[in-house]
Structures are given as structure tokens and as C-alpha cells.
C-alpha positions as a Markdown table, in Angstrom:
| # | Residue | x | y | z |
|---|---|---|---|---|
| 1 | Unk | 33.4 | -41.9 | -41.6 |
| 2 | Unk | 33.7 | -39.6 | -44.7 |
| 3 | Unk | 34.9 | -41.3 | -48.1 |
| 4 | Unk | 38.5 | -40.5 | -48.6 |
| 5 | Unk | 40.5 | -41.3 | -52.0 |
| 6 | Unk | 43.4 | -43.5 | -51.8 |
| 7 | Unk | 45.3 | -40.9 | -53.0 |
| 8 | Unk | 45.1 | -37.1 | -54.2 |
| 9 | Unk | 43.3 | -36.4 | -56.9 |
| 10 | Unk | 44.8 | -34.2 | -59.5 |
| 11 | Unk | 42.1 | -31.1 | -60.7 |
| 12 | Unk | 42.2 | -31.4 | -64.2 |
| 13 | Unk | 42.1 | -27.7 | -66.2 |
| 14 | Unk | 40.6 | -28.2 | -69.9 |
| 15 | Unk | 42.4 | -24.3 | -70.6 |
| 16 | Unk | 45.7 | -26.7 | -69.8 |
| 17 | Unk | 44.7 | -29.7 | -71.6 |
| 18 | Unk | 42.7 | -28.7 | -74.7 |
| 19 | Unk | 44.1 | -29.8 | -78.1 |
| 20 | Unk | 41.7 | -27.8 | -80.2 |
| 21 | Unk | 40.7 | -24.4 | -80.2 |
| 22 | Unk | 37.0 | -23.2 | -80.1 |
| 23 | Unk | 37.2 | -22.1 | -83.7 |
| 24 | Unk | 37.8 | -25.8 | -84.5 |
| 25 | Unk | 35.7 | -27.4 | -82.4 |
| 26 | Unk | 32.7 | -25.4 | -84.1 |
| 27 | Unk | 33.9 | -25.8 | -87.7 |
| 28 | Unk | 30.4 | -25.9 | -89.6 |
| 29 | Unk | 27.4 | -24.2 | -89.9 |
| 30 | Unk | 23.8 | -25.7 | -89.6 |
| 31 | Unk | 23.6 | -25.1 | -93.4 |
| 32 | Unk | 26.4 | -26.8 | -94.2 |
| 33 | Unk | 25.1 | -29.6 | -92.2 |
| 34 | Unk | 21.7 | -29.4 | -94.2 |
| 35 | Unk | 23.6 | -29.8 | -97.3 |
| 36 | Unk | 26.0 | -32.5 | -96.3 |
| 37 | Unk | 26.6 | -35.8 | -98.3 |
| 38 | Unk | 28.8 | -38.5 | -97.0 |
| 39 | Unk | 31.0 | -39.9 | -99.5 |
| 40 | Unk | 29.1 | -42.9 | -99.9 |
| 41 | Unk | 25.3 | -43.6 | -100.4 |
| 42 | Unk | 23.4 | -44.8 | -97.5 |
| 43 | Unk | 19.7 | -44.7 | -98.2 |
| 44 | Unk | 18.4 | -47.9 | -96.0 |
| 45 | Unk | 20.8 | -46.1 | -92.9 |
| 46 | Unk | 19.5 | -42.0 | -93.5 |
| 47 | Unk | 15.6 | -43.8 | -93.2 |
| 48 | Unk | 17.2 | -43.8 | -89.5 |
| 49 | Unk | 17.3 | -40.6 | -89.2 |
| 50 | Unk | 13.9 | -40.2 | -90.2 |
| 51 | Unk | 10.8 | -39.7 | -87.2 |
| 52 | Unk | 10.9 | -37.4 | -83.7 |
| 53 | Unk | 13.2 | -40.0 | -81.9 |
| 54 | Unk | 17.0 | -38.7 | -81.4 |
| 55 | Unk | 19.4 | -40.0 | -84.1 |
| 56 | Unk | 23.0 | -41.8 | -84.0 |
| 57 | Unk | 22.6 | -41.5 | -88.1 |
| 58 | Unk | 22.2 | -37.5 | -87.4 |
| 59 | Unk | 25.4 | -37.7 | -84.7 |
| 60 | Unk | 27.5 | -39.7 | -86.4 |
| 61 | Unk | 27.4 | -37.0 | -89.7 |
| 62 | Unk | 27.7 | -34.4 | -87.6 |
| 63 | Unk | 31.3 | -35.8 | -86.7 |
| 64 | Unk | 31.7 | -36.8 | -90.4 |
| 65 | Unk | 31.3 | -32.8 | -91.3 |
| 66 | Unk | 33.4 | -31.7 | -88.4 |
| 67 | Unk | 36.1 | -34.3 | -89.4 |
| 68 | Unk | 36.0 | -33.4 | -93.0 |
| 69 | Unk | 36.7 | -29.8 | -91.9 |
| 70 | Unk | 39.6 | -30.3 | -89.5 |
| 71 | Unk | 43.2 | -30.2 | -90.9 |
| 72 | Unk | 44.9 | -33.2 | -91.5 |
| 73 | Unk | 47.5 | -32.6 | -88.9 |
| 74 | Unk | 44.7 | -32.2 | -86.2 |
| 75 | Unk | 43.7 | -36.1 | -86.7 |
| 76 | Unk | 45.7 | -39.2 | -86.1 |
| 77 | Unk | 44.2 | -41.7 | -87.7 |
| 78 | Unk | 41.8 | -40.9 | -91.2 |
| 79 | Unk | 39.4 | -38.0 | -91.5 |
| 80 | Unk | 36.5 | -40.5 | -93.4 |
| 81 | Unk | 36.2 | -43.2 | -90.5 |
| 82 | Unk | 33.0 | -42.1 | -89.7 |
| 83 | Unk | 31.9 | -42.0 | -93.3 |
| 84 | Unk | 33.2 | -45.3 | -93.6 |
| 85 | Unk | 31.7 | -46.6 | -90.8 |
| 86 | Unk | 28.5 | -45.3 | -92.0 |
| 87 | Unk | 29.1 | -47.2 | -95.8 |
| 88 | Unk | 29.5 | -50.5 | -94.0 |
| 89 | Unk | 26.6 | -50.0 | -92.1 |
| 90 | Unk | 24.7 | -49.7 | -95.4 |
| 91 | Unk | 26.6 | -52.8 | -97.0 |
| 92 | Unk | 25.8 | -54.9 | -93.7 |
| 93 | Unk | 22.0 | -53.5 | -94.6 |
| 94 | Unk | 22.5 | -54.5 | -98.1 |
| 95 | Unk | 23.5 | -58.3 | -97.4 |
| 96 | Unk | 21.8 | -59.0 | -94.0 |
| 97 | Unk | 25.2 | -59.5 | -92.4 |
| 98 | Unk | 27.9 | -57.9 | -90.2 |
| 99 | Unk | 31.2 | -57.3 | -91.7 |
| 100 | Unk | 32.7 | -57.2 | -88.8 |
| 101 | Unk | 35.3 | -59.9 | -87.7 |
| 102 | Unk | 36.2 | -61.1 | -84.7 |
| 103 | Unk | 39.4 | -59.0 | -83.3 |
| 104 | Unk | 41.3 | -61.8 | -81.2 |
| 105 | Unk | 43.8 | -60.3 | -78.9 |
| 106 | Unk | 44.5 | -56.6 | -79.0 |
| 107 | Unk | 45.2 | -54.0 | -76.5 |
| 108 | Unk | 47.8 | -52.2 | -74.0 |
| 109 | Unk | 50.6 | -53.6 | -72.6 |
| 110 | Unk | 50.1 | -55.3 | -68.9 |
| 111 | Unk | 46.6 | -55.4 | -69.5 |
| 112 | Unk | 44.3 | -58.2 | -71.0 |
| 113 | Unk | 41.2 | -56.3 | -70.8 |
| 114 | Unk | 39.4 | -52.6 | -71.5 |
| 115 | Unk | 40.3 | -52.5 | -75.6 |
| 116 | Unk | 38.1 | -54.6 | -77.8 |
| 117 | Unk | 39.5 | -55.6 | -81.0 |
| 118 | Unk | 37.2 | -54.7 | -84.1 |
| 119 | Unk | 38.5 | -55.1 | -87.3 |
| 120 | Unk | 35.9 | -54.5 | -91.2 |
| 121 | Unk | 36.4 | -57.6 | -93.2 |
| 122 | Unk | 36.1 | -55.8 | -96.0 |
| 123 | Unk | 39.1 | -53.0 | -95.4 |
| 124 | Unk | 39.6 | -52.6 | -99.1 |
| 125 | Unk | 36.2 | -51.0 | -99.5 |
| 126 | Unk | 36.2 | -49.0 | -96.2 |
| 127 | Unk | 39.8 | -48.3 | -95.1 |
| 128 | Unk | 39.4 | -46.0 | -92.4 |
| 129 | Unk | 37.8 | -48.7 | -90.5 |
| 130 | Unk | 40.4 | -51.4 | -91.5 |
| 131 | Unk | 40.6 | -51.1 | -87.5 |
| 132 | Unk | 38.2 | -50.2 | -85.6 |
| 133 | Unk | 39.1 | -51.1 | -81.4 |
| 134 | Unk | 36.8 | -49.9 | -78.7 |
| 135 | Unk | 38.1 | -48.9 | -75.8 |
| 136 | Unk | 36.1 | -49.2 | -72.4 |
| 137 | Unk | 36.9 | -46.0 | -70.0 |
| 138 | Unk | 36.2 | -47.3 | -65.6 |
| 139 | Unk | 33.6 | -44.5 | -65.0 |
| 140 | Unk | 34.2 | -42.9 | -61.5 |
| 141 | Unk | 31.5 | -43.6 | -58.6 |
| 142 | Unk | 27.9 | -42.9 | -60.1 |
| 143 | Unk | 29.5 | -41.3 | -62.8 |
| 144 | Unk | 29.8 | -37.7 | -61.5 |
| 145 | Unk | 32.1 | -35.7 | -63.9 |
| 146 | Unk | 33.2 | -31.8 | -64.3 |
| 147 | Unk | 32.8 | -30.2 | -68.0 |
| 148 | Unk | 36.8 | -30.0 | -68.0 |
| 149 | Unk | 37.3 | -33.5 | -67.3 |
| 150 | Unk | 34.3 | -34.1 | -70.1 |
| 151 | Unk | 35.8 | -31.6 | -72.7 |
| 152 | Unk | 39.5 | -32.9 | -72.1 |
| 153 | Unk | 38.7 | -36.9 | -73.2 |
| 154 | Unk | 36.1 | -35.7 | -76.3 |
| 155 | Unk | 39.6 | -33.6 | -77.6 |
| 156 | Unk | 41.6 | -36.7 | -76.4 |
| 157 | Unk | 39.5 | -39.2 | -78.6 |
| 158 | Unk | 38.5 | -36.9 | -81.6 |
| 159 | Unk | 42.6 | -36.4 | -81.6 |
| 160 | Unk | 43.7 | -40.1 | -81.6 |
| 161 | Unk | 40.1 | -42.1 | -82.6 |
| 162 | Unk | 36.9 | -41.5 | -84.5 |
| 163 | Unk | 35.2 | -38.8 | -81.8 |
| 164 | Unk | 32.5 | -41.3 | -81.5 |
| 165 | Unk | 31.5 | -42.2 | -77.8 |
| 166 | Unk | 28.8 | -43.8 | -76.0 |
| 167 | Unk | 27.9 | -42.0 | -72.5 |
| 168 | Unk | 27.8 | -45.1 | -71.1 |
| 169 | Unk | 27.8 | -48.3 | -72.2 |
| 170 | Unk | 24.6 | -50.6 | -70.7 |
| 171 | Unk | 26.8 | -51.4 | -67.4 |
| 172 | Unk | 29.0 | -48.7 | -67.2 |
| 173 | Unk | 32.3 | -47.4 | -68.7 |
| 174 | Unk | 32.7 | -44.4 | -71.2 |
| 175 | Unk | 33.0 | -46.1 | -74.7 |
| 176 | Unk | 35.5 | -44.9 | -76.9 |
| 177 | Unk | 34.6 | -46.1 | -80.0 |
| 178 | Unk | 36.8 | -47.2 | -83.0 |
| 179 | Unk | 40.8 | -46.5 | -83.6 |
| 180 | Unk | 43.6 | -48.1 | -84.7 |
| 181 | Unk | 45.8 | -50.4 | -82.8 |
| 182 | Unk | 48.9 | -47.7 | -83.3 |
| 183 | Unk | 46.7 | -45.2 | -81.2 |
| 184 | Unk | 46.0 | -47.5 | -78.0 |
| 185 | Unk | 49.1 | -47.0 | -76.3 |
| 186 | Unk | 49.8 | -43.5 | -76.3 |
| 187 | Unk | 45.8 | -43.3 | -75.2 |
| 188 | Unk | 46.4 | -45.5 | -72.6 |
| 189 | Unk | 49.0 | -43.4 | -71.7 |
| 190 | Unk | 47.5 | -39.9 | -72.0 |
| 191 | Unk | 44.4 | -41.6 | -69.9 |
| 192 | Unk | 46.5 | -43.3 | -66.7 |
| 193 | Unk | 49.3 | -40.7 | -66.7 |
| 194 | Unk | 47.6 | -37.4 | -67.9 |
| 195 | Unk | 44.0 | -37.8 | -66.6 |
| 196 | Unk | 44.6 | -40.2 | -64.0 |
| 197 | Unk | 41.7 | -42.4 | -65.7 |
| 198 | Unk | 42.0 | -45.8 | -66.1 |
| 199 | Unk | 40.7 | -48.7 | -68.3 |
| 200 | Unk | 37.5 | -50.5 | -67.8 |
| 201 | Unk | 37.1 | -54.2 | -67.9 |
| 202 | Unk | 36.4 | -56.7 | -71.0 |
| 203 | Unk | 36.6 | -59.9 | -71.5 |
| 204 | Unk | 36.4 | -62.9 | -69.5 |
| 205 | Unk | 37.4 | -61.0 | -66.4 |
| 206 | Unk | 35.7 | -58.4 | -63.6 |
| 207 | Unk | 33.9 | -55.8 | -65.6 |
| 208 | Unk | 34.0 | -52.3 | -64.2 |
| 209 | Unk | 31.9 | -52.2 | -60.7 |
| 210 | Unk | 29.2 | -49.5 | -60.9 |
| 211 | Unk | 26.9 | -48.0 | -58.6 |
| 212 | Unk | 23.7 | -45.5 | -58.0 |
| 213 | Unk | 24.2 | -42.2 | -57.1 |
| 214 | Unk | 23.9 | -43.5 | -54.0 |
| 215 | Unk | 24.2 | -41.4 | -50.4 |
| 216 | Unk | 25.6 | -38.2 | -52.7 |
| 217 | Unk | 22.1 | -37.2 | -53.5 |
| 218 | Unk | 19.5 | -39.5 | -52.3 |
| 219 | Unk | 17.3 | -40.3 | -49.3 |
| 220 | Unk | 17.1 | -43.9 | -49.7 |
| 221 | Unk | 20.4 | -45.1 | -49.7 |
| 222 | Unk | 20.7 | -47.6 | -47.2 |
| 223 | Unk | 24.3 | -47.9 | -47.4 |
| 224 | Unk | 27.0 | -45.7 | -49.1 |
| 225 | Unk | 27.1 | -47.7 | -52.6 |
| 226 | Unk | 30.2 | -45.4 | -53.6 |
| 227 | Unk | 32.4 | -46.0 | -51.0 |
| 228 | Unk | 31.7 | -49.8 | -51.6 |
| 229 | Unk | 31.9 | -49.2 | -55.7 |
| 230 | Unk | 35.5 | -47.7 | -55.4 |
| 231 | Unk | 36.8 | -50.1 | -52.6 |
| 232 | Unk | 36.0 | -53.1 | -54.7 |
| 233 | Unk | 37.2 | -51.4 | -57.9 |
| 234 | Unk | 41.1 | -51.1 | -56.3 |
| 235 | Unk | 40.5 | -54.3 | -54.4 |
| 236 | Unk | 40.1 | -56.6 | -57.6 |
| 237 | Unk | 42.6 | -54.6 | -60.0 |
| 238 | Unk | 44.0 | -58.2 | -61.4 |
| 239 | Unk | 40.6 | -60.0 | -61.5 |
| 240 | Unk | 39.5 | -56.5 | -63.8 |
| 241 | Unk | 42.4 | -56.0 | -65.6 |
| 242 | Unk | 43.8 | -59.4 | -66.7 |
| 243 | Unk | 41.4 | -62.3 | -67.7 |
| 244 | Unk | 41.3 | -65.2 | -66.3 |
| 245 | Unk | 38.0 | -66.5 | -65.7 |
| 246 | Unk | 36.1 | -68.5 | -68.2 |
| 247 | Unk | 33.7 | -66.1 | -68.7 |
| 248 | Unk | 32.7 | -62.3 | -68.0 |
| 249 | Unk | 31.6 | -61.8 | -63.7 |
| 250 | Unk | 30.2 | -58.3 | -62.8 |
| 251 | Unk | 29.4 | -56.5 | -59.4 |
| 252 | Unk | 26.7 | -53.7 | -58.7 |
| 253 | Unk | 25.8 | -51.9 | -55.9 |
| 254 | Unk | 22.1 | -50.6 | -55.3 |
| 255 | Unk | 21.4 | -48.1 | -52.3 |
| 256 | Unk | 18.2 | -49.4 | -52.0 |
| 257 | Unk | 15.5 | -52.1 | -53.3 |
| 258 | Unk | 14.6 | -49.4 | -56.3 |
| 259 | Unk | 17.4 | -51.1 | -58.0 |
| 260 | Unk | 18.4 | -47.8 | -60.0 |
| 261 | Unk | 21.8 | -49.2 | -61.0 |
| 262 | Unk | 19.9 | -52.5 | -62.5 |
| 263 | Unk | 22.2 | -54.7 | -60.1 |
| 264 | Unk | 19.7 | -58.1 | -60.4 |
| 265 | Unk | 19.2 | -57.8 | -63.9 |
| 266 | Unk | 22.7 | -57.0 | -64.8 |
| 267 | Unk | 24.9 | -58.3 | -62.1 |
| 268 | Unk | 26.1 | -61.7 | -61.1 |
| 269 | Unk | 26.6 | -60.3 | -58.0 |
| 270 | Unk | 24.2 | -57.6 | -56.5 |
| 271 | Unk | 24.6 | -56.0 | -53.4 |
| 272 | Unk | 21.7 | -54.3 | -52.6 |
| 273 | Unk | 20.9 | -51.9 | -49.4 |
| 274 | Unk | 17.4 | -52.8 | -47.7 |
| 275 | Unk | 16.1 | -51.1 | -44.1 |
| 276 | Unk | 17.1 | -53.1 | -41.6 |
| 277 | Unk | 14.3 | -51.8 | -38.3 |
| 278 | Unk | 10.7 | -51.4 | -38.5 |
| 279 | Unk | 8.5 | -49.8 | -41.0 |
| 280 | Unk | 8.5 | -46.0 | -39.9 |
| 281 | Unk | 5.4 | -43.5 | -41.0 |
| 282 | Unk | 5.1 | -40.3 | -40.5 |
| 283 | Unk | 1.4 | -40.4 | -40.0 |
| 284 | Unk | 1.7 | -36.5 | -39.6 |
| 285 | Unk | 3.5 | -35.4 | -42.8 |
């Protein structure tokens, strides 16, 4: 039987959606790049930039420019988090410690889970990351996306947090990282009600059930590990969204004993699709 959604899904149109025009959204020139200082020094974290390897030192200034450029009414929490963030990077170097503290119990009303409270212990030096909450985004089934739907959460998050993201986190979810705790509910909001997206799971709860790519694109899928993903993902709604086990408990689903969503390594639970006749050769092929 074909997969069916539980409900219709709504084509999202980044022409409808944007927040920024493309004249801010490519603000700076390479050379002003080359010439860019941050606002604080950070020699032990630019040796990070350093060597033919790809560079979250070299991103991360990249939105530092960018933010630096925008207007102040185009931003909704501080232009400098990401310089900041940067600066306590370096003083975390410096004294061969975090500085960041433990953020107890923040996030959206109804849920317990999908925000993770960050907070600098040392706000008075860095204020822009005074707060600094991550938000986990449930990535859809083998986390096939359109460049609206992509565009339209980068404007989302540059809008109300720092513009940083990870594409994904080690088990799945988009991570949205650092904002303030003001921001969280009308992102929750923009996410369930505008982009029909929903949180991902944190905590001592379900995290967010993720999958291979499964029977959409290849031969060895035993069984279809997206149709499975999303069934489980609506089925256990409480046991992802409100915590109550005593510690984290996470589900993936493998097509096939390649293991290409990592489901024994990082699941307590794998489900994994194996061939279930005899060996078949095409002797001829």
C-alpha cells in the first residue's frame, strides 16, 4: 500500500514566507570577509580555521559579518551573539573549562522536551549569549527537504536566533542553535502553525525516530523504514514530547543490515530489515 500522510500537507512557498530580501541575505563581499575582525581576540580559536579541512571558525564569522551588516530591526535578539559566542570559546580555551552552565527547565508551553536550556556563566563579559537555548527541529522521514522549506527556517532562525544550525545533529533533528528564552514561543509557533514542523525530542524522553532513505531510493530496503519512522513518530507523541522516563530511549530503523542510519550503534532499539528467503545470484549478470 502507498505511504499516505495523516493529513494534507501544506506546500510551503519561500516567495510567501521570506523575511529578508536577497540584497540582505548577501550583505558582504569576499573582501570584506578577508578583512573582518570580530570584536574580540580569538587567536587559540582562528588556529581552527587553519589546514584544508572545512571550518565552523570560518562559518561562524561568516554570520558574524552578515549580522553586523543587517539593520537592527531585522534581528530579534543581539547582532554580536555570534561574536560573543566566539569570545567565550576563546576564554573556555584560555582556562581549560566550559563556561557554560547547566540550563534547568526551559522551553515551550505543553512541552517538556525539543529546547535545551544553555545559559554563559559569565553574561557580563559576553551578553549576547547571556542565553543561549537550542532548539531540536523532528526532521521529516530520511530528511528529504525542498529549497523553500530550507530557505524559509534559515530566515526563521537568523530572524529570532543566532542563524547558526547544525544539518543534523548525530541522531537526527535540525539544530537551531542559541536564542533567548523570549524567542521560543513565538518560534514554536511560527514552526507548528506556519511550517507545520514540529519539535524534536530532548531529554529523558523518546528522541526523534530517524530512518535511512529507505525504499525512496534504494535497492536494499527490506522494508519501507519511512512508513515505520513516521508511524512511530505520531504513535509516541507523549513519550517524545513530555519526559518521563529516567533517562533518554531512541528508535531507528535500517532498511537493511548496511546499517546506514547507525541504528545498533545509536539506538536502544533498532529495527533493522534482513532478506527473509534464500540467497539469490544472478550467476548471469
Amino acid at each position: 500500500m502507498a505511504f499516505e500522510p495523516r493529513e494534507p500537507q501544506k506546500e510551503l512557498k519561500y516567495d510567501e514566507l521570506r523575511i529578508y530580501t536577497d540584497e540582505e541575505l548577501s550583505n558582504y563581499t569576499e573582501e570584506e570577509l578577508k578583512n573582518f575582525k570580530i570584536k574580540h581576540d580569538i587567536p587559540d580559536v582562528e588556529e581552527l580555521e587553519k589546514g584544508p579541512w572545512p571550518s565552523f571558525v570560518a562559518d561562524a564569522k561568516r554570520e558574524a559579518l552578515h549580522r553586523r551588516k543587517l539593520s537592527d530591526d531585522r534581528m530579534m535578539i543581539e547582532r554580536d551573539v555570534v561574536e560573543d559566542l566566539l569570545g567565550q570559546l576563546q576564554l573556555s580555551f584560555d582556562d581549560g573549562e566550559t563556561h557554560w552552565k547547566h540550563g534547568g527547565i526551559v522551553g515551550v508551553f505543553g512541552y517538556g522536551g525539543g529546547v535545551i536550556g544553555r545559559y554563559s556563566d559569565v553574561p557580563e563579559k559576553y551578553p549576547s549569549i547571556a542565553h543561549f537555548h537550542t532548539l531540536r527541529v523532528n526532521q521529516p522521514a530520511s530528511k528529504f527537504y525542498n529549497s523553500d522549506y530550507l530557505r524559509t527556517i534559515c530566515d526563521l532562525w537568523e530572524y529570532r536566533g543566532s542563524g547558526l544550525m547544525n544539518m543534523h545533529g548525530s541522531t537526527g533533528d535540525i539544530i537551531f542553535l542559541g536564542t533567548f528564552t523570549e524567542q521560543l514561543e513565538p518560534i514554536f509557533y511560527e514552526l507548528t502553525h506556519v511550517l507545520q514542523q514540529d519539535l524534536g525530542g530532548s531529554g529523558s524522553n523518546l528522541r526523534t525516530p530517524s530512518c535511512c532513505v529507505g525504499r525512496a531510493r534504494c535497492e536494499w530496503a527490506c522494508f519501507d523504514t519511512q512508513d515505520m519512522c513516521y508511524e512511530l513518530t505520531h504513535y509516541y507523541q507523549d513519550e517524545l514530547h513530555r519526559p518521563a522516563f529516567p533517562y533518554k530511549f531512541k528508535f531507528k530503523f535500517d532498511g537493511c543490515p548496511n546499517c546506514c542510519v547507525a541504528s545498533i550503534a545509536r539506538a536502544d532499539m533498532s529495527f533493522i530489515g534482513t532478506w527473509r528467503d534464500e540467497i539469490r545470484i544472478d550467476q548471469e549478470a
